[in-house]
DRENDO-1510 file (C-alpha; in Angstrom, 1 decimal, always signed):
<recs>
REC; n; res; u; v; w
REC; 1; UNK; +114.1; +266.8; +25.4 .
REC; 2; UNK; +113.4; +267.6; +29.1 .
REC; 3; UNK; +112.4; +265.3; +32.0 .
REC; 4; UNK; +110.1; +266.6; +34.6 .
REC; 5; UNK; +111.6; +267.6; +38.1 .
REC; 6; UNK; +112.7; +264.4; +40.1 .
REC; 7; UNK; +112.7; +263.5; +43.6 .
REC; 8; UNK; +115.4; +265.1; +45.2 .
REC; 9; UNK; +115.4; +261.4; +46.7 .
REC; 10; UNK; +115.5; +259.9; +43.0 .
REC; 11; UNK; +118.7; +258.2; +42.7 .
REC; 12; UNK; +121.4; +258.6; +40.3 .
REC; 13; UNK; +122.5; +254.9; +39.1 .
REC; 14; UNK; +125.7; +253.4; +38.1 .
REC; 15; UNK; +126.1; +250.4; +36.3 .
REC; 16; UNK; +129.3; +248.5; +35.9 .
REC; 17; UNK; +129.6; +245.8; +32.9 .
REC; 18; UNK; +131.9; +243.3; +34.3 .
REC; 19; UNK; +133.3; +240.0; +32.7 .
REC; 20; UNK; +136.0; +238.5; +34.9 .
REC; 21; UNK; +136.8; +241.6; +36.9 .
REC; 22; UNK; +137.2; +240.0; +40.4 .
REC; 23; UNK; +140.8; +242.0; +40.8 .
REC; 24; UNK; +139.6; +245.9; +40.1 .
REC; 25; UNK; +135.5; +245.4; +40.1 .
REC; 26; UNK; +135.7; +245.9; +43.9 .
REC; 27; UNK; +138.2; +248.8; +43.9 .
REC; 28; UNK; +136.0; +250.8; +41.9 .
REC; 29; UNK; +132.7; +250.5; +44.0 .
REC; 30; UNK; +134.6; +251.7; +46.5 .
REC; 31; UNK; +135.5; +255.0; +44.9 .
REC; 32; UNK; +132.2; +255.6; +43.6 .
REC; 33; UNK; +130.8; +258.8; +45.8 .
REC; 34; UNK; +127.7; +258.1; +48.0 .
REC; 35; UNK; +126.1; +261.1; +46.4 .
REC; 36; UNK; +126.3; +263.4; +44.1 .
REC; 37; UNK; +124.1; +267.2; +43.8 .
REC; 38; UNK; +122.1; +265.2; +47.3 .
REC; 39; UNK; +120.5; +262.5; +45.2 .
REC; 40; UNK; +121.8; +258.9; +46.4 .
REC; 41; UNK; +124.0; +257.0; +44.2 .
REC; 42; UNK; +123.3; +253.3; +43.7 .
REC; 43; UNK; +125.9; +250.6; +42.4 .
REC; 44; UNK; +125.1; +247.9; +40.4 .
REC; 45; UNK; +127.2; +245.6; +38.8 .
REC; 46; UNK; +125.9; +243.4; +35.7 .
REC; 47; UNK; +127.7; +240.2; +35.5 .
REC; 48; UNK; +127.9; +239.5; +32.4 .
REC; 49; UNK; +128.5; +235.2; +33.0 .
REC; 50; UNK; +131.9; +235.5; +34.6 .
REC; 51; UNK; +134.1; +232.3; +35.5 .
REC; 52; UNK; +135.9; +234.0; +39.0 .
REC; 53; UNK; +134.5; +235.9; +41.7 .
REC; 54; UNK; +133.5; +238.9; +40.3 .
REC; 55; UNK; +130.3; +239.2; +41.9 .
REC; 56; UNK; +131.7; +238.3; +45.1 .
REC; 57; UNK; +133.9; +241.2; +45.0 .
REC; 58; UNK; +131.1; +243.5; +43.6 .
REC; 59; UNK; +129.0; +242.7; +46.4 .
REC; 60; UNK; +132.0; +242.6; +49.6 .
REC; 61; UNK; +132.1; +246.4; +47.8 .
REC; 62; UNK; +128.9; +247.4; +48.7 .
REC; 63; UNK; +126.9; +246.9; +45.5 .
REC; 64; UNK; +124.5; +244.8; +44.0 .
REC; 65; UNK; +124.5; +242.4; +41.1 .
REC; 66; UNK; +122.9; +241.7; +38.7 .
REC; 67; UNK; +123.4; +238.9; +36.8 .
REC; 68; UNK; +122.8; +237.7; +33.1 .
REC; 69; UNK; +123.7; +234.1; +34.2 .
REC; 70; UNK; +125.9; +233.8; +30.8 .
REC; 71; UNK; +128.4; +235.9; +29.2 .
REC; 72; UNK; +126.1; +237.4; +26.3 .
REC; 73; UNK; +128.6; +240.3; +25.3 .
REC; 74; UNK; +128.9; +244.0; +26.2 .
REC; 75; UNK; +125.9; +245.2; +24.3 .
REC; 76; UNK; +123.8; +242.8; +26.3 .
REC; 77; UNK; +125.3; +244.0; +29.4 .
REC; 78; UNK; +124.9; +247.7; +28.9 .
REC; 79; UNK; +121.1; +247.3; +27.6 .
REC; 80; UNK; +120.9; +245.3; +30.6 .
REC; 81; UNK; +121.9; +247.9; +32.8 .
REC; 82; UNK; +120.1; +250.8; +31.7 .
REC; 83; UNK; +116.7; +248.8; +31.9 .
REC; 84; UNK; +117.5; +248.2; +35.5 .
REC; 85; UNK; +118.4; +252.0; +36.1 .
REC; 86; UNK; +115.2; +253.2; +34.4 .
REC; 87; UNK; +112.8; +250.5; +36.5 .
REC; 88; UNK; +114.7; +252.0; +39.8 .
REC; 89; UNK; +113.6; +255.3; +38.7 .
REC; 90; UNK; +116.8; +257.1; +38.1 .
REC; 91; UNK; +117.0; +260.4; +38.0 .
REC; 92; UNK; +120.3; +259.8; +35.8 .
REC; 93; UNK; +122.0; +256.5; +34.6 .
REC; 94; UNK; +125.6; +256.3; +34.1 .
REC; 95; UNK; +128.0; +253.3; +33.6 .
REC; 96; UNK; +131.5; +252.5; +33.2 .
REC; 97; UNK; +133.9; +249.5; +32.7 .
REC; 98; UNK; +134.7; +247.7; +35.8 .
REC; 99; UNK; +138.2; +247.2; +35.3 .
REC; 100; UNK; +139.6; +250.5; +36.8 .
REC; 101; UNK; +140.5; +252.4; +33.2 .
REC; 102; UNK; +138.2; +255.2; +34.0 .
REC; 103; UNK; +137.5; +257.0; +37.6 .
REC; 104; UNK; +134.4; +256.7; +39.6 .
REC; 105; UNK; +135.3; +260.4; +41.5 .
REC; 106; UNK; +134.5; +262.1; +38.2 .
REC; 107; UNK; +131.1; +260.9; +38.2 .
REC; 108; UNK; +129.7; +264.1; +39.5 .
REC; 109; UNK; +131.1; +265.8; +36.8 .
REC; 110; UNK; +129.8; +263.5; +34.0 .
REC; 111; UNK; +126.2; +263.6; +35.1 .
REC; 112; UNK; +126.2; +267.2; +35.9 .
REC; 113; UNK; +124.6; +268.6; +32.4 .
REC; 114; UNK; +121.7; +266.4; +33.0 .
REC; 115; UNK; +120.8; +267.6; +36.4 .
REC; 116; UNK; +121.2; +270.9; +35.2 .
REC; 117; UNK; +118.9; +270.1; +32.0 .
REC; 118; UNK; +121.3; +271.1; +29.5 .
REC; 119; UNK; +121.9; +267.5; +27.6 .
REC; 120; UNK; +120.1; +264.6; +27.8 .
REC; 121; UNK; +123.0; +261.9; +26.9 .
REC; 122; UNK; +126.6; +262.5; +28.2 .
REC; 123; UNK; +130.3; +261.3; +26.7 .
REC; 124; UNK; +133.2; +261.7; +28.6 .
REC; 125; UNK; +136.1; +262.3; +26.6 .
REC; 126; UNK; +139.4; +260.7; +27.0 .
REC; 127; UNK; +140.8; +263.6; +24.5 .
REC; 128; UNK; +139.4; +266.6; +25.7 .
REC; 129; UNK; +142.2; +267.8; +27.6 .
REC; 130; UNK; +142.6; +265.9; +31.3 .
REC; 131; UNK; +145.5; +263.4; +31.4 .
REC; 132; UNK; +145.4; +259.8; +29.9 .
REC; 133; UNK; +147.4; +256.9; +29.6 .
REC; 134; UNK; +146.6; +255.1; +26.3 .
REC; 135; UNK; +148.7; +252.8; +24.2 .
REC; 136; UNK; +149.6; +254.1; +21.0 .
REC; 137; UNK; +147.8; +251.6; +18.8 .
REC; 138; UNK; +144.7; +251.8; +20.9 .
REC; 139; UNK; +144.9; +255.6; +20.7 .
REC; 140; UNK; +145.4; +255.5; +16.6 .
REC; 141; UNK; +142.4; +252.9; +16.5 .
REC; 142; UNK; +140.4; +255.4; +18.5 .
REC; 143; UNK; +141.0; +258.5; +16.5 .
REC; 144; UNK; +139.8; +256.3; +13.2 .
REC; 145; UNK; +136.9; +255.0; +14.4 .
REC; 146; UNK; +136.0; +258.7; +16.3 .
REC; 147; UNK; +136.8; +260.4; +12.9 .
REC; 148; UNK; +134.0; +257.8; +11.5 .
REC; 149; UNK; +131.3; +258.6; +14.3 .
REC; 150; UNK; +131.9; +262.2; +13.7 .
REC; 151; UNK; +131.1; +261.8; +9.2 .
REC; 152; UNK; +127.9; +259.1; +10.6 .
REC; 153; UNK; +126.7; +262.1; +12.8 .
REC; 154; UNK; +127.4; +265.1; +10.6 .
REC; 155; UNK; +123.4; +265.1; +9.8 .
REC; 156; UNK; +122.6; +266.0; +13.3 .
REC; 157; UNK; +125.1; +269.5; +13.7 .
REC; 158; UNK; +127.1; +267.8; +16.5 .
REC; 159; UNK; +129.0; +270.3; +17.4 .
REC; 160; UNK; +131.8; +268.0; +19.2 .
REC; 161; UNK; +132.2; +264.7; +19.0 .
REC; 162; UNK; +135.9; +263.9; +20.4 .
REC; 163; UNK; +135.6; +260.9; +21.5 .
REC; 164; UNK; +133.5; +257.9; +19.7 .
REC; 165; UNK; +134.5; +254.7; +21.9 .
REC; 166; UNK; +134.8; +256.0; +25.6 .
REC; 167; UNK; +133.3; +253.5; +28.1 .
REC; 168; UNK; +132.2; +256.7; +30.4 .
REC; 169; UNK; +128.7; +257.6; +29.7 .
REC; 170; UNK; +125.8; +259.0; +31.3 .
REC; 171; UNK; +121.6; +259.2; +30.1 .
REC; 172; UNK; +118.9; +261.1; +31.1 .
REC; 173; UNK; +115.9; +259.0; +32.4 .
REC; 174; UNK; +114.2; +259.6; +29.1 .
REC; 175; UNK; +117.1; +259.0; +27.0 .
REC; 176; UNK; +117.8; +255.6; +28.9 .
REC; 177; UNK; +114.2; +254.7; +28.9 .
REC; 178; UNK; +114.0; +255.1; +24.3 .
REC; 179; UNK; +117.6; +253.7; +24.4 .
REC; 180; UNK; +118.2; +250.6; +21.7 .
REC; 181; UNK; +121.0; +248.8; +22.0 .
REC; 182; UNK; +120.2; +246.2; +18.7 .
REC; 183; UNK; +123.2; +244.0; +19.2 .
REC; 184; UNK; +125.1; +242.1; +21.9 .
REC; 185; UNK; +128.5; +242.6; +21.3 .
REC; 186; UNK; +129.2; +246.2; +22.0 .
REC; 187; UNK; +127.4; +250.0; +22.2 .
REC; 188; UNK; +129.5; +252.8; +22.1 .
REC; 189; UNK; +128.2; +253.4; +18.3 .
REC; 190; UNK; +125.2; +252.4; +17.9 .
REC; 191; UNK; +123.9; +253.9; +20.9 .
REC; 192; UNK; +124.8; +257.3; +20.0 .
REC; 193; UNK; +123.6; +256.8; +16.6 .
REC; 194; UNK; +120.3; +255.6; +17.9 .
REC; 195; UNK; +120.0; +258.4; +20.7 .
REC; 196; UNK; +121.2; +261.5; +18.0 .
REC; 197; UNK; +118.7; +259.6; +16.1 .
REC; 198; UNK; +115.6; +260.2; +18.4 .
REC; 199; UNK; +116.7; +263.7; +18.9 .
REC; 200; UNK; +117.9; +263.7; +22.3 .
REC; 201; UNK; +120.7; +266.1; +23.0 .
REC; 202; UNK; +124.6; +265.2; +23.0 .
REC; 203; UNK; +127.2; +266.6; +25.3 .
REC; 204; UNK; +130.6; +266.1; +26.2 .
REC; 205; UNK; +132.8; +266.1; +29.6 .
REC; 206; UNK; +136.8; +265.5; +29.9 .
REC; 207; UNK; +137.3; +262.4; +31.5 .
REC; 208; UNK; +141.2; +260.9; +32.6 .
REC; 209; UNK; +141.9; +257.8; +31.3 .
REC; 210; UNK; +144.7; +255.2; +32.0 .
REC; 211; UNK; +144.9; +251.8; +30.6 .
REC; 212; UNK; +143.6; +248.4; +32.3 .
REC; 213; UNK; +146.3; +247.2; +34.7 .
REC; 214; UNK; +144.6; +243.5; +35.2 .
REC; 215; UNK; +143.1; +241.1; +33.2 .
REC; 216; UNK; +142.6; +241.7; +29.3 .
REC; 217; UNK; +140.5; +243.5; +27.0 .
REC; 218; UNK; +138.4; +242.0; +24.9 .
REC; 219; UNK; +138.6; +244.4; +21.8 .
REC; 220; UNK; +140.6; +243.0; +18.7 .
REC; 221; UNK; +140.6; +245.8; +15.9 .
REC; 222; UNK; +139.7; +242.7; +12.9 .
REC; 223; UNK; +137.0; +241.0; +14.9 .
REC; 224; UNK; +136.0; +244.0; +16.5 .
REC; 225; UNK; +135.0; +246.1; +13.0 .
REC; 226; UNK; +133.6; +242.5; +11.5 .
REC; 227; UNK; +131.0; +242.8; +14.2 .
REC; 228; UNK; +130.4; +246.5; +14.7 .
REC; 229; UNK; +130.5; +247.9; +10.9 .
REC; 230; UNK; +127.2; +246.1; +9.8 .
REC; 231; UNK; +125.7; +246.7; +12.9 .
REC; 232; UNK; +126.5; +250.6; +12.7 .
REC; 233; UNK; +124.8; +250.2; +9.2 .
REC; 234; UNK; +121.5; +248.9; +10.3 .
REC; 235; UNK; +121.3; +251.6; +13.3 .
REC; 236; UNK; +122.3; +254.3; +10.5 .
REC; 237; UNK; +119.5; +253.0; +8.1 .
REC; 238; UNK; +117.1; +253.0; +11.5 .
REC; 239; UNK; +118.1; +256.4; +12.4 .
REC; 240; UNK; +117.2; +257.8; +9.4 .
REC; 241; UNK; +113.8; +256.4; +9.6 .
REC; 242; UNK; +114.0; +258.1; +13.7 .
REC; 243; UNK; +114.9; +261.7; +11.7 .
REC; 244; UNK; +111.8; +261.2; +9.9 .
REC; 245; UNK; +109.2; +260.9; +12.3 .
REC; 246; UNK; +110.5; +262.7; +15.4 .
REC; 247; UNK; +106.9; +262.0; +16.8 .
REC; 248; UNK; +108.5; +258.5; +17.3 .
REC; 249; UNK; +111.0; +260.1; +19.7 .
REC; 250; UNK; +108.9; +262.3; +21.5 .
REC; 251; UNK; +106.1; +259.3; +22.5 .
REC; 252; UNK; +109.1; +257.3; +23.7 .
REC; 253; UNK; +110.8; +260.0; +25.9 .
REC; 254; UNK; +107.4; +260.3; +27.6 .
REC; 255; UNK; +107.7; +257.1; +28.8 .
REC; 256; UNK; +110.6; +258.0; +31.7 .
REC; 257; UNK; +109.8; +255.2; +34.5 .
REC; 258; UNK; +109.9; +252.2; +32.4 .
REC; 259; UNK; +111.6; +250.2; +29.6 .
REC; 260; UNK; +110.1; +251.7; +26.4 .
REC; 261; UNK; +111.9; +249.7; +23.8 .
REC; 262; UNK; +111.3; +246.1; +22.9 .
REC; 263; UNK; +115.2; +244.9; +23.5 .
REC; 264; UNK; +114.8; +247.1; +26.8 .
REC; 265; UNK; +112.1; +245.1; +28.0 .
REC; 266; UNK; +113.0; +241.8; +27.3 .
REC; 267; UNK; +116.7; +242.6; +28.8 .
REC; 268; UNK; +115.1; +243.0; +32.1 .
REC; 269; UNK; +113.6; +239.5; +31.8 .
REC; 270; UNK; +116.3; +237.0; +32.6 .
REC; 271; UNK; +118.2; +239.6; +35.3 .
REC; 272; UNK; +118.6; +238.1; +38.8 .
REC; 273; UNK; +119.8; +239.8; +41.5 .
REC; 274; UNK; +122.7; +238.2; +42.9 .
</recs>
């Protein structure tokens, strides 16, 4: 799927989820370039109910906040975000965790096969070759669960899928405008599950990688697959009901300048900018 040409003054957005972030949140708006191929980059933040001064620090940085007033979980967050990217009329949408584990300087290089029209939904890989710095259970846990994307997505002819939990993404206006995220707690498999689904087309980008140095992650391998396994199951079920009726997918990438999905739409509803 193709968007139409955009303004070369369309700008590329990215979004931050941030919960408790105060120490790195400002750090990496600060890094982020001010452009990128001459479209404008803007910074948003989505405070996702944080107890210290995250969006203090966000905004010292330069960028703005948006806040969801209580902390609803990462899913939330990132559905949040990409409804706000779409309604500012992005040419490209990308986001990242706040807390410093990946680099805001690579962003040109994440977005750049969706300027150039080659994919419309972007991964940047942590194992595609640059360097990382990733504890060895987290980097076990990751292979697994990556190994599972890949048999979930064999239906589609991925041709490479190396990385199923990166935090490093990047959508075409289209593909962020039909984007479901159907739960709150986290994304990173449902949405390409939901996006493969629809038809929109997958690429990859290496992406370095080094692990949090503040604060503390909120992934715990039990809880974590008690929440995300049944959730992958429904979006599997949906996505097969996507693959049948691809008419469904093309009507919703149509609809490029604004929230196309119900759980888009009603995202954008309680935002406030901070």
């Amino acid at each position: 799927m193709t968007d139409s040409p955009a303004s070369p003054s369309a700008p590329i957005v990215l979004f931050l989820p941030a919960y408790d972030e105060e120490a790195t949140v400002g750090d990496v708006v600060r890094r982020t370039p001010n452009e990128v191929d001459g479209h404008p980059v803007e910074v948003v933040v989505v405070d996702d109910g944080s107890t210290d001064d995250t969006a203090a620090a966000a905004v010292a940085a330069g960028a703005e906040v948006l806040s969801l007033g209580a902390n609803r979980g990462l899913g939330a967050a990132v559905r949040a975000g990409l409804a706000d990217a779409v309604a500012r009329g992005a040419v490209a949408v990308a986001f990242c965790d706040a807390d410093g584990e990946y680099a805001p300087e690579e962003l040109p290089g994440l977005v750049a096969p969706i300027l150039a029209g080659d994919a419309d939904y972007v991964v940047g890989s942590r194992f595609a070759g640059l360097p990382r710095d990733m504890r060895p259970h987290r980097w076990l846990g990751n292979r697994v669960l990556t190994l599972a994307v890949r048999v979930l997505t064999w239906r589609w002819r991925v041709g490479r899928l190396t990385d199923g939990q990166s935090g490093y993404r990047a959508l075409s206006r289209s593909a962020a405008a039909s984007a479901e995220v159907v739960h709150d707690f986290n994304y990173a498999q449902v949405l390409t599950l939901d996006l493969l689904g629809k038809g929109f087309r997958y690429s990859e980008v290496p992406i370095s990688y080094r692990f949090r140095q503040h604060g503390r992650s909120f992934v715990r391998l039990l809880p974590y697959l008690r929440r995300v396994v049944p959730a992958v199951w429904r979006e599997l079920q949906s996505s097969t009901t996507k693959s049948r009726n691809p008419s469904r997918a093309a009507t919703q990438a149509e609809a490029s300048n604004v929230p196309s999905s119900p759980s888009a739409a009603a995202a954008a509803q309680p935002m406030a900018k901070a």
